[in-house]
Structure formats: C-alpha cells, structure tokens
C-alpha positions as CSV (number, residue, x, y, z in Angstrom):
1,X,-2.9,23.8,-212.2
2,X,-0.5,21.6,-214.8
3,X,0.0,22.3,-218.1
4,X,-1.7,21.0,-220.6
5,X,-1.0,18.1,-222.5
6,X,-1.0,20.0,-225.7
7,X,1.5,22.7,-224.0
8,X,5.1,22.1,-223.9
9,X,6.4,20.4,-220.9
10,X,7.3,23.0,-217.9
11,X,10.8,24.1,-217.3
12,X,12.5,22.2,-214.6
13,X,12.3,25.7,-212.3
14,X,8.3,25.4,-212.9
15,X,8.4,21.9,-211.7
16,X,10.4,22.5,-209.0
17,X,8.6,24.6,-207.5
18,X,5.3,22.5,-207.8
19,X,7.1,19.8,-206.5
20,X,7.5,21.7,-203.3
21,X,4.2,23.3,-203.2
22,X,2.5,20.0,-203.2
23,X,4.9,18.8,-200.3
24,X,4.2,21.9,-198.1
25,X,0.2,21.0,-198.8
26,X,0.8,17.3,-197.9
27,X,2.2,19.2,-194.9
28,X,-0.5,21.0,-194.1
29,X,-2.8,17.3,-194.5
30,X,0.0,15.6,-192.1
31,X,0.3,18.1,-188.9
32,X,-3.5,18.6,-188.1
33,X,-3.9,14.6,-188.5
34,X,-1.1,13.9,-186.3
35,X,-1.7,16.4,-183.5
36,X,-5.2,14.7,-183.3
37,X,-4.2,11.5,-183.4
38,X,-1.8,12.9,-180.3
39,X,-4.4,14.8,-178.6
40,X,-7.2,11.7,-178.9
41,X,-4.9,9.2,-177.9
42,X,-3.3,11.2,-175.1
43,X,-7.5,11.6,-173.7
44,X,-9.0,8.5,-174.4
45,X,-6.1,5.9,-173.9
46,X,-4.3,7.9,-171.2
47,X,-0.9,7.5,-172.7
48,X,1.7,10.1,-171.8
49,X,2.8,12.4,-175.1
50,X,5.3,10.8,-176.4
51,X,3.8,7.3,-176.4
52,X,0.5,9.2,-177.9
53,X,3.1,10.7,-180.2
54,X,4.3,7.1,-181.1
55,X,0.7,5.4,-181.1
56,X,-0.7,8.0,-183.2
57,X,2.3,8.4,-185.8
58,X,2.5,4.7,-186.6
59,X,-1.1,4.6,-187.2
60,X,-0.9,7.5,-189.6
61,X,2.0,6.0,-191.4
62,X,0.4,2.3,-191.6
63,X,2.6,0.6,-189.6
64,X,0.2,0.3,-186.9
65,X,-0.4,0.5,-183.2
66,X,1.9,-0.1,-180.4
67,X,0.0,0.2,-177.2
68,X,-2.6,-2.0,-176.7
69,X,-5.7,0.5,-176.0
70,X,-7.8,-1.3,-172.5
71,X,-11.0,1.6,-172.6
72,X,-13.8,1.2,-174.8
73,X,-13.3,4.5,-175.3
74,X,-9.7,3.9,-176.7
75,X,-10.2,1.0,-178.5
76,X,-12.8,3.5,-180.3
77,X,-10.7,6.6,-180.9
78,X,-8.2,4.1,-182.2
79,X,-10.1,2.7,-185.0
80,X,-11.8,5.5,-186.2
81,X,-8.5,7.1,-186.0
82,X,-7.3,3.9,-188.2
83,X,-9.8,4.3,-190.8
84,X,-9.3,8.5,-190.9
85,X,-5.5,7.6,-191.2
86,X,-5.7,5.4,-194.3
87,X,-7.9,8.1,-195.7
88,X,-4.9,10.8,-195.1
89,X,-2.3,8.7,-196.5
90,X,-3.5,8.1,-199.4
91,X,-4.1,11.4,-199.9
92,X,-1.1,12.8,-199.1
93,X,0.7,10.0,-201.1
94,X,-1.8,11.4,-204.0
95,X,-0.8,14.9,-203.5
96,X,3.0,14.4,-203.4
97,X,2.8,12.3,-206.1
98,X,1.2,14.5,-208.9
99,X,3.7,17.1,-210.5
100,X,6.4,14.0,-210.3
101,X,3.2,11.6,-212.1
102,X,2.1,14.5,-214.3
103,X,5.4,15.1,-215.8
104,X,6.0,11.7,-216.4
105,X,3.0,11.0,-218.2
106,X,3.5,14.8,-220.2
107,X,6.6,13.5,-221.5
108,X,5.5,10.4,-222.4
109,X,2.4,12.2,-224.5
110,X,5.1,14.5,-226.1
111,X,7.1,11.5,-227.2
112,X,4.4,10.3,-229.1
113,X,4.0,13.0,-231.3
C-alpha cells in the first residue's frame, strides 16, 4: 500500500491522495456505526431520532451518553454499543492516521541515511 522504506518518499500528489482515500474508508467505518447506534437506540430506549442521533454520536465519539437509558433492554444496547464504539474509534483514528504517520516515519528513515 506505502512505499517502501527503501523507496523514495511519495510525491506530495501521491500522498494526497492517500490521505483522502483513508478518510473516505474511515467514512465508510463511521456511517454504518452511527446509523446503528441510531437505529438501536431509537428501538430499545425509545428515544425520538434526533436524541438517538445525539445518544448514539456521543457514544461513538467518547464523550458519552446523554439520556439516561430506564429498559434493560436499553441499558444493554447501550453498552454493547459502548464497547463496539471504542473498538470503531480506534480504528478509524488508526486509519486516518497512517499515510500522515507513514510519511513521517519515511522521512525520518531517509534522514538517517
């Protein structure tokens, strides 16, 4: 996927590119993870959308929750949901963070030599 360390560094274009590619993927981790965050807390808690929408994007994000959930059902959802969401945010962090990380590291292996 990345150069390698050997290899001259990538031309900014190059990285550019990656840089976006790897957001549009952290994309495409965030959306699915939100909307079922939405969807379960909307079910199991009752919340209207746009408190599910609030519940479930504080959660993802780390913040944490803003309603408190009453159903055992609820307080279920919401802590699997809890533990799924640190899972997803590291990730994404991780997958954002890698062409920026890479280069970095790239340049600093060049510099050496």
């Amino acid at each position: 996927m990345f150069e390698h360390k050997s290899k001259p560094l990538a031309p900014k274009n190059i990285f550019i590119n990656r840089v976006m590619k790897n957001f549009f993927i952290s994309l495409v981790i965030l959306v699915p993870s939100l909307l079922l965050g939405v969807f379960g807390y909307h079910i199991t808690a009752g919340l209207g959308w746009t408190d599910s929408l609030l519940n479930a994007s504080m959660i993802l994000t780390g913040m944490g929750p803003v309603d408190p959930m009453v159903t055992q059902g609820a307080k279920l959802f919401a802590s699997f949901y809890a533990l799924f969401s640190g899972v997803v945010f590291l990730t994404t962090i991780a997958v954002m963070m890698a062409p920026v990380l890479h280069r970095f590291m790239h340049k600093m292996h060049l510099q050496d030599k």
